[in-house]
Structures are given as C-alpha cells and as structure tokens.
FILOFI-345202 format. One record per residue (C-alpha): x, y, z; residue in three letters. Coordinates in steps of 0.001 Angstrom, whole numbers. Layout:
N
X=X Y=Y Z=Z rest=ALA
...
This chain:
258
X=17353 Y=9950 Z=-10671 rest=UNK
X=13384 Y=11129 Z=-9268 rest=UNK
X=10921 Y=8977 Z=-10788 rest=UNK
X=7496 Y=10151 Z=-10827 rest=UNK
X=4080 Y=7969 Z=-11667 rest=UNK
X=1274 Y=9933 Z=-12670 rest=UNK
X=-2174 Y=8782 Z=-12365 rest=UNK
X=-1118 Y=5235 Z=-14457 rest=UNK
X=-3602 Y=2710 Z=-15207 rest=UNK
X=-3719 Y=-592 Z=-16509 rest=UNK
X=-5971 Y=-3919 Z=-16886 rest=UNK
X=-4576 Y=-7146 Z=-17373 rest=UNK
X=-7425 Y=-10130 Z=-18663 rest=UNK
X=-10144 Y=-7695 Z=-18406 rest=UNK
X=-9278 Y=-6460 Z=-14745 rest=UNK
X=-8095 Y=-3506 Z=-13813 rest=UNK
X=-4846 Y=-4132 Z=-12279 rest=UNK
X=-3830 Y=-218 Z=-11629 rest=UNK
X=-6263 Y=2521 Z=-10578 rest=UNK
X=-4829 Y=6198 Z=-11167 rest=UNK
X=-2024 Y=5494 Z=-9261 rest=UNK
X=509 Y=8990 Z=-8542 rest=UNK
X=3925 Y=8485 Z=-6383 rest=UNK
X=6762 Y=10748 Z=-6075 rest=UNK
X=9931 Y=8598 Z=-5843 rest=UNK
X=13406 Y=10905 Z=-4904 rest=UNK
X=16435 Y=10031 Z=-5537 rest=UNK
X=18865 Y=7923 Z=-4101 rest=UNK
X=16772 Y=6703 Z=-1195 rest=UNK
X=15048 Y=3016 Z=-1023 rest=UNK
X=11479 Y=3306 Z=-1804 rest=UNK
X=9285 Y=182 Z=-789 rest=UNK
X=6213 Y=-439 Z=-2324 rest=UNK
X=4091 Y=-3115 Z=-361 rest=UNK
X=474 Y=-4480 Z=-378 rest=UNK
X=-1054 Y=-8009 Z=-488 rest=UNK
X=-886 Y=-10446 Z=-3464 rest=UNK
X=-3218 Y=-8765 Z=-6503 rest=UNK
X=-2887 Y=-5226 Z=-5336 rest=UNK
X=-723 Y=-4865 Z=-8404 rest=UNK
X=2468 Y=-4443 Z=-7154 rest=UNK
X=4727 Y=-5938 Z=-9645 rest=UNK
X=2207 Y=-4593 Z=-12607 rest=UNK
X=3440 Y=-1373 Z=-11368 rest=UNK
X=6687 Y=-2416 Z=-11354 rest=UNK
X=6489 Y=-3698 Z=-14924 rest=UNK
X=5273 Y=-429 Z=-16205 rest=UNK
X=7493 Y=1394 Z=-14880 rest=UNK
X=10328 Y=-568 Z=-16556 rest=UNK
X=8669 Y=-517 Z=-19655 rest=UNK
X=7715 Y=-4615 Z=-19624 rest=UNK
X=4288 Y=-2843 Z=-19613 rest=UNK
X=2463 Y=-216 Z=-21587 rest=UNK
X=-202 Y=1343 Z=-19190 rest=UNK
X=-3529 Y=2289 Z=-20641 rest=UNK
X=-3398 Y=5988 Z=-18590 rest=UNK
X=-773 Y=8323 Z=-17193 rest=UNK
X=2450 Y=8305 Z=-17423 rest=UNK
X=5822 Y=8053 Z=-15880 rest=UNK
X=8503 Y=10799 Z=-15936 rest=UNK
X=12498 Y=10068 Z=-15225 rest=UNK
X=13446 Y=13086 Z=-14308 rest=UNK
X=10634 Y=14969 Z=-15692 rest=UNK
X=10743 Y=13750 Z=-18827 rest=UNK
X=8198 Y=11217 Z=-20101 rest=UNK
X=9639 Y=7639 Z=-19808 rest=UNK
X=8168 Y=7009 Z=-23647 rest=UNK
X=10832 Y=9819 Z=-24958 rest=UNK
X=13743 Y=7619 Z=-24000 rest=UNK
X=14615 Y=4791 Z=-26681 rest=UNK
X=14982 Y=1681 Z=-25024 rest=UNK
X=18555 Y=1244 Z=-25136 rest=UNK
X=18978 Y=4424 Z=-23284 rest=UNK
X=16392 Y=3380 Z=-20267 rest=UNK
X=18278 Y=535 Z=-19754 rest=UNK
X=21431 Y=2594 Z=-19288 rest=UNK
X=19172 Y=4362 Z=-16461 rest=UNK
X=17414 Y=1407 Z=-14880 rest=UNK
X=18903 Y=-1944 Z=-14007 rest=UNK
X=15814 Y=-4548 Z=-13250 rest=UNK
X=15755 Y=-7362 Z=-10609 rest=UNK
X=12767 Y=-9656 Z=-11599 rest=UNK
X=10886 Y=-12288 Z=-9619 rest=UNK
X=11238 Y=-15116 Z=-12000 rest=UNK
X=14431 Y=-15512 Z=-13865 rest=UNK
X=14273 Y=-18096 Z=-17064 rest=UNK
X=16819 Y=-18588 Z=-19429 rest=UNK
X=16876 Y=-20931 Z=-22607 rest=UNK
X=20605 Y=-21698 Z=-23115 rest=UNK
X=22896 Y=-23061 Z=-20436 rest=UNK
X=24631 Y=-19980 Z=-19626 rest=UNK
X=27781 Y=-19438 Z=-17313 rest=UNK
X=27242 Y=-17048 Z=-14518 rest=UNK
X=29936 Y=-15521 Z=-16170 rest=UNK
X=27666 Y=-14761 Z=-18821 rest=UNK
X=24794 Y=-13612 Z=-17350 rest=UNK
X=26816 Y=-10653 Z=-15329 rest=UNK
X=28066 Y=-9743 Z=-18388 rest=UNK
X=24520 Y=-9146 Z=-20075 rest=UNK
X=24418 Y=-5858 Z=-18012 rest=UNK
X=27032 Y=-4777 Z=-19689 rest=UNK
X=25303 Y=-4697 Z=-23338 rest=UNK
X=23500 Y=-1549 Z=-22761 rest=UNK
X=26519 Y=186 Z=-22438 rest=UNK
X=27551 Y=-1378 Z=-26099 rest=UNK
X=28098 Y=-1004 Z=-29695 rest=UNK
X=26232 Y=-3511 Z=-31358 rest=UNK
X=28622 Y=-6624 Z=-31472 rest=UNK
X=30873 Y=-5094 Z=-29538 rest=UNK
X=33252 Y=-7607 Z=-27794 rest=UNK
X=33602 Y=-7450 Z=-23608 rest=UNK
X=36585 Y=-6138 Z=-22571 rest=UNK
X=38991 Y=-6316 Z=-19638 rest=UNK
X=36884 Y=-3136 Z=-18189 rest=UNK
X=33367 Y=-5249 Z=-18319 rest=UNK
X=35316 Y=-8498 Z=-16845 rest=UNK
X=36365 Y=-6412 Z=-14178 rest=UNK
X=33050 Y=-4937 Z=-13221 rest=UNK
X=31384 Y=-8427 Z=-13386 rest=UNK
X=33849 Y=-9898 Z=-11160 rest=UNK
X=33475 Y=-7121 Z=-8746 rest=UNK
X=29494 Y=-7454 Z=-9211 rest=UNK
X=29851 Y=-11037 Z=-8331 rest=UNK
X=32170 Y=-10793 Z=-5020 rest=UNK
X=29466 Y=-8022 Z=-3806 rest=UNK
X=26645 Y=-10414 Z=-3632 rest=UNK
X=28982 Y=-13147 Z=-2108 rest=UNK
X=29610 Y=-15135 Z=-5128 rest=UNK
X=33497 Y=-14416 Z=-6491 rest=UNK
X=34780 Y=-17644 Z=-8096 rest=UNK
X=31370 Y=-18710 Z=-9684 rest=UNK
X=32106 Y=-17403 Z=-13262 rest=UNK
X=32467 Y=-20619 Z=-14766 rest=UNK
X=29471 Y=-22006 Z=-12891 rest=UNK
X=26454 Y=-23357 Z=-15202 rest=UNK
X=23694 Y=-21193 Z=-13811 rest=UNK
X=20964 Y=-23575 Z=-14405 rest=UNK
X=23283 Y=-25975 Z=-11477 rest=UNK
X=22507 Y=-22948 Z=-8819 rest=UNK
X=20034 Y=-22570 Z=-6334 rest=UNK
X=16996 Y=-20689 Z=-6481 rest=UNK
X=18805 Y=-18493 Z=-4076 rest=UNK
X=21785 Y=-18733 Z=-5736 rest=UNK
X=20761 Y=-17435 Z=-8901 rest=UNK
X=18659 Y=-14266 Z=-7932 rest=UNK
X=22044 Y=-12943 Z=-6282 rest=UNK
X=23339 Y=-13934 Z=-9916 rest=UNK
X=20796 Y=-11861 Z=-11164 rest=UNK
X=21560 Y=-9306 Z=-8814 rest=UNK
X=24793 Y=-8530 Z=-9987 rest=UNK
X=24279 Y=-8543 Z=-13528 rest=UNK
X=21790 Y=-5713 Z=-12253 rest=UNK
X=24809 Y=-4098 Z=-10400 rest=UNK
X=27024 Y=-4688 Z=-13300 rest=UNK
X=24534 Y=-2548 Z=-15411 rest=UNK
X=25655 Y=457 Z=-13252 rest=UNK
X=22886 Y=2394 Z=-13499 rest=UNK
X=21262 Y=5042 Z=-11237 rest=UNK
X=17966 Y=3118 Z=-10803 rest=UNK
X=17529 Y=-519 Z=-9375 rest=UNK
X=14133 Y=-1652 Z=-9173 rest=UNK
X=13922 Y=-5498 Z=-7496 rest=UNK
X=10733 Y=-6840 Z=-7437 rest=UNK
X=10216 Y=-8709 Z=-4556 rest=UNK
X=13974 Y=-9894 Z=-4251 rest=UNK
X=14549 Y=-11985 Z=-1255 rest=UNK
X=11742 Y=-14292 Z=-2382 rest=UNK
X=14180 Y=-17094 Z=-2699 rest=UNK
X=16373 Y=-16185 Z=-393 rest=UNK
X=17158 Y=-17636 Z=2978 rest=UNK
X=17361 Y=-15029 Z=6034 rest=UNK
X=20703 Y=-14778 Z=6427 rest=UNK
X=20737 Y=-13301 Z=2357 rest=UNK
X=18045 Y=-11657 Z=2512 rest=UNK
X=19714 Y=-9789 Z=5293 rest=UNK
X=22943 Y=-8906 Z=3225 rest=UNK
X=21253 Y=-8341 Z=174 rest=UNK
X=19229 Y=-5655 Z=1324 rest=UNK
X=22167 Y=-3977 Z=3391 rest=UNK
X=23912 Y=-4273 Z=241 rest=UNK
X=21230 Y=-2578 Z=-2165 rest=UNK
X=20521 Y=429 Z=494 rest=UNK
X=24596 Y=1139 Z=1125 rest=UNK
X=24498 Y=2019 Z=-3486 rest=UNK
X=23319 Y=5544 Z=-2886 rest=UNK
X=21130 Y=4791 Z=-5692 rest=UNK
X=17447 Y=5373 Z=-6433 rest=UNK
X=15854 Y=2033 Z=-5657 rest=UNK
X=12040 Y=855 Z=-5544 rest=UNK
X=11624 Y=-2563 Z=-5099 rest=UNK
X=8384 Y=-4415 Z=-4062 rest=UNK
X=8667 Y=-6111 Z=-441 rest=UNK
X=6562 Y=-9052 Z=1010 rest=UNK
X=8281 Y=-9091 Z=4554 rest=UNK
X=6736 Y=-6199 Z=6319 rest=UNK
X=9913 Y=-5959 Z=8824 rest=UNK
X=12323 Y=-5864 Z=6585 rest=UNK
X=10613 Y=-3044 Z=4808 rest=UNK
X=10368 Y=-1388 Z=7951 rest=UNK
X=14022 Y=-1603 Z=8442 rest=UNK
X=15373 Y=-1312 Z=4652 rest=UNK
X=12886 Y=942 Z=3129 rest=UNK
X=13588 Y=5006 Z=3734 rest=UNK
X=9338 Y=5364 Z=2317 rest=UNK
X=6908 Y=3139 Z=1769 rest=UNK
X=3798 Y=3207 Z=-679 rest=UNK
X=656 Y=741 Z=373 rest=UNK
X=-1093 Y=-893 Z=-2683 rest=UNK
X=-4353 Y=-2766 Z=-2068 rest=UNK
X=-6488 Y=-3687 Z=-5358 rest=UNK
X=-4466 Y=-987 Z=-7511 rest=UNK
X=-5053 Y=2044 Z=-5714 rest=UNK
X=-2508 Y=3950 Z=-3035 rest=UNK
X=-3832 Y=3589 Z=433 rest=UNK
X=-1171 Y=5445 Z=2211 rest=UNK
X=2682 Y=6900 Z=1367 rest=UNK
X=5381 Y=7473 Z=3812 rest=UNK
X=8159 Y=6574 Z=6256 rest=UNK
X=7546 Y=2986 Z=7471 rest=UNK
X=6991 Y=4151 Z=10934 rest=UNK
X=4203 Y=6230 Z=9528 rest=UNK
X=2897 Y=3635 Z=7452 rest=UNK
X=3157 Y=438 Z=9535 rest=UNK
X=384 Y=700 Z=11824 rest=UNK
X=-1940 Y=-2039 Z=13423 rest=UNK
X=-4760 Y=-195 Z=11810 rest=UNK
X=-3460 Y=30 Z=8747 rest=UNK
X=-1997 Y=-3689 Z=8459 rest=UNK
X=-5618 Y=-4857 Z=9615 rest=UNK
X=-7154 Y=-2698 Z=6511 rest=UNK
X=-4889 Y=-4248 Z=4103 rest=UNK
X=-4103 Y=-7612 Z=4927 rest=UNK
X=-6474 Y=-8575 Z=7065 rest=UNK
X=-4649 Y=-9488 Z=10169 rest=UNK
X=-4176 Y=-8571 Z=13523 rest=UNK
X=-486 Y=-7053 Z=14448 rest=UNK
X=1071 Y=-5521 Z=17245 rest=UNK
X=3637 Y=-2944 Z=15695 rest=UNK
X=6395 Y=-2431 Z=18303 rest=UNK
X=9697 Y=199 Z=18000 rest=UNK
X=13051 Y=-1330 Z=18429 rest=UNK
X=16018 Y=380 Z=19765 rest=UNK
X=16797 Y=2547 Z=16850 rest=UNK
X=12835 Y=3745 Z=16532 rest=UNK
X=12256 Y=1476 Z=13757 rest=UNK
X=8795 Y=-570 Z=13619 rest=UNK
X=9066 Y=-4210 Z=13785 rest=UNK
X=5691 Y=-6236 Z=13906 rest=UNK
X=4046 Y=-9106 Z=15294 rest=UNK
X=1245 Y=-10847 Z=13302 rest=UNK
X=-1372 Y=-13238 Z=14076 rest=UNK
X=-4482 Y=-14177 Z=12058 rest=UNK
X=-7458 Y=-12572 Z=12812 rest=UNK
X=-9319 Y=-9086 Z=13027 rest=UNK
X=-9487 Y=-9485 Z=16542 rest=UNK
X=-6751 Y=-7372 Z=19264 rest=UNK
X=-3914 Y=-8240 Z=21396 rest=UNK
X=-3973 Y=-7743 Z=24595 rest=UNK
C-alpha cells in the first residue's frame, strides 16, 4: 500500500500543529518519521489514521482520498500501534488480540478457530505465547504494548503505523520488536524517538520540527551533525558502523567535538 500526505494541516488549542506537510510513503518499506517533542509527529500520525480530521490537504491510500474509504474498510488496510493504551474493562490478553480481528467481521459475528489461531500466532511473534488468559491490566508497561502489538499483527493488514513503539520497552525489546516489524514486508511508518535505532530500522526517514518537513530521505542522508544540531539542539558526532549505517553520539550543547 503507497500512502501519500498532501500539503495537510492542522491546529490543535489554537496552534498550528501541522504546516502543509507533503510525504511520499512506498510500499512495503519502514518509513521513520522523527523530530523533537511538539514538532507534531504523532498529530500526523493521528491524521493519517483518521483519529484526526486535518483542516487542509489530504491523504491518499493508494491514490484514492483516505475520506472515500468507510471506516470499517480503513481499518482492514491499517492496523494502529498507539503510544498510550487504556482500557475500561479488565480484559484478557486473549481478548485484546482478538479485537483485530473485528474489522474483518460481520457484526456479532462470533471468533472462530481461524481468529484463535491468528491471535495465538500474533502472540508467540512478539514473545508472549501462553499469556491468553493473562488479565492485561496485571502486565507491564512493556508487556502490554507488545500486547498491543499483536492485536495490530492480528489485524493483518498491509499498513502498520506505531507511534513511537519502544517507548516502554526495555532494549533488549525494543531490539526484537523492531526486527520483527521490518522482517512483515509491510508498509510501515511509525514515529521514532531513538535516533539510532531509526538509523538502523528505518529504510527513509522524514524530519519534523514545529510541523513543517525539514528534510526526507535514507537515514544516512538524513542523520547528519548539522542537521541533528538544527533540530534538536545538540551536538553529535554521526559515525558509520560496519554495514554503512549511521550510529550517533550526542552530547548537550551547540558546541563541536573534537
């Protein structure tokens, strides 16, 4: 699936949040979209999963207008990973996988053993088979945005968009979940805070800083010290590791390293 943003604005509380912002995303590669906090990352995010209604342009799946497709039918094209993850009831985990399955549903349609399997697979692919029965409000932060995860992967869709997903995550997850989400051979964008593991996850990455696109393309292309100073403010030495891939070292300051 190509997703394309064209010139999309939007103001939250009287700001404006997004300024005209255009991106071409293909399909089936990872596309990263980083920037510091308030450059309107997740806004973006939000609009184009339809959380959001911007107040200019558009976005196209496939070159048709996202506003076309009813609602039940972009969720049968886009499976969402969200930062914060609240639920009311005391669901199983079981339960929660299984919610990706409803798009694919007749209303009141009961599971069956085809949506049982696919949650259980979901589950063992973010390293948590056996936790079906599990109360999900007894999990982990962690723990419970790899549950959300694969109710995402249960969805089986052709877009993923995760914003910001290792957030909770310790390194060792954050690791397999994002080996995990670039091996789908799906069209992914997710918002990133951890510049190196953009670097080394992300196939193109788009810079936000205070809703406008500073700069669009590989992360070796992107990643510069110049570039990182501009945007966040700090001083980094960007170095290349053995497979040519940027990996960076920050320190506070506008200042160089010697």
């Amino acid at each position: 699936m190509k997703i394309t943003v064209q010139d999309l604005e939007k103001s939250l509380g009287g700001s404006r949040v997004l300024n005209g912002i255009t991106l071409d995303i293909p399909e089936n590669r990872v596309f990263g979209v980083i920037g510091p906090n308030g450059s309107g990352k997740s806004t973006l995010l939000r609009c184009i999963y339809r959380v959001l209604q911007p107040e200019g342009g558009a976005v196209f799946l496939d070159g048709r207008p996202l506003g076309d497709y009813p609602l039940r039918s972009t969720a049968r094209q886009m499976a969402v990973v969200a930062q914060h993850n609240n639920y009311n009831f005391d669901f199983t985990v079981g339960e929660i996988v299984l919610m990706g399955r409803s798009p694919h549903k007749r209303p009141f349609e009961r599971d069956n053993a085809e949506d049982y399997k696919i949650a259980a697979q979901s589950l063992e692919q973010v390293g948590l088979a056996g936790f079906g029965e599990r109360s999900f409000s007894s999990l982990s932060g962690g723990e419970q945005q790899r549950v959300v995860l694969a109710r995402a992967l249960a969805q089986q869709t052709p877009c993923l968009i995760l914003d910001e997903p290792t957030n909770h995550l310790d390194i060792r997850y954050q690791l397999q979940l994002m080996e995990l989400v670039r091996g789908l051979g799906r069209t992914v964008i997710t918002a990133v805070h951890d510049l190196n593991i953009a670097a080394v996850y992300c196939d193109t990455l788009a810079v936000l800083d205070h809703g406008c696109v500073v700069a669009v393309g590989s992360p070796r292309e992107v990643l510069t010290p110049d570039l990182i100073r501009q945007v966040y403010g700090v001083t980094a030495r960007v170095q290349l590791d053995e497979n040519g891939l940027p990996y960076i070292l920050f320190r506070p300051g506008c200042g160089t390293i010697s």
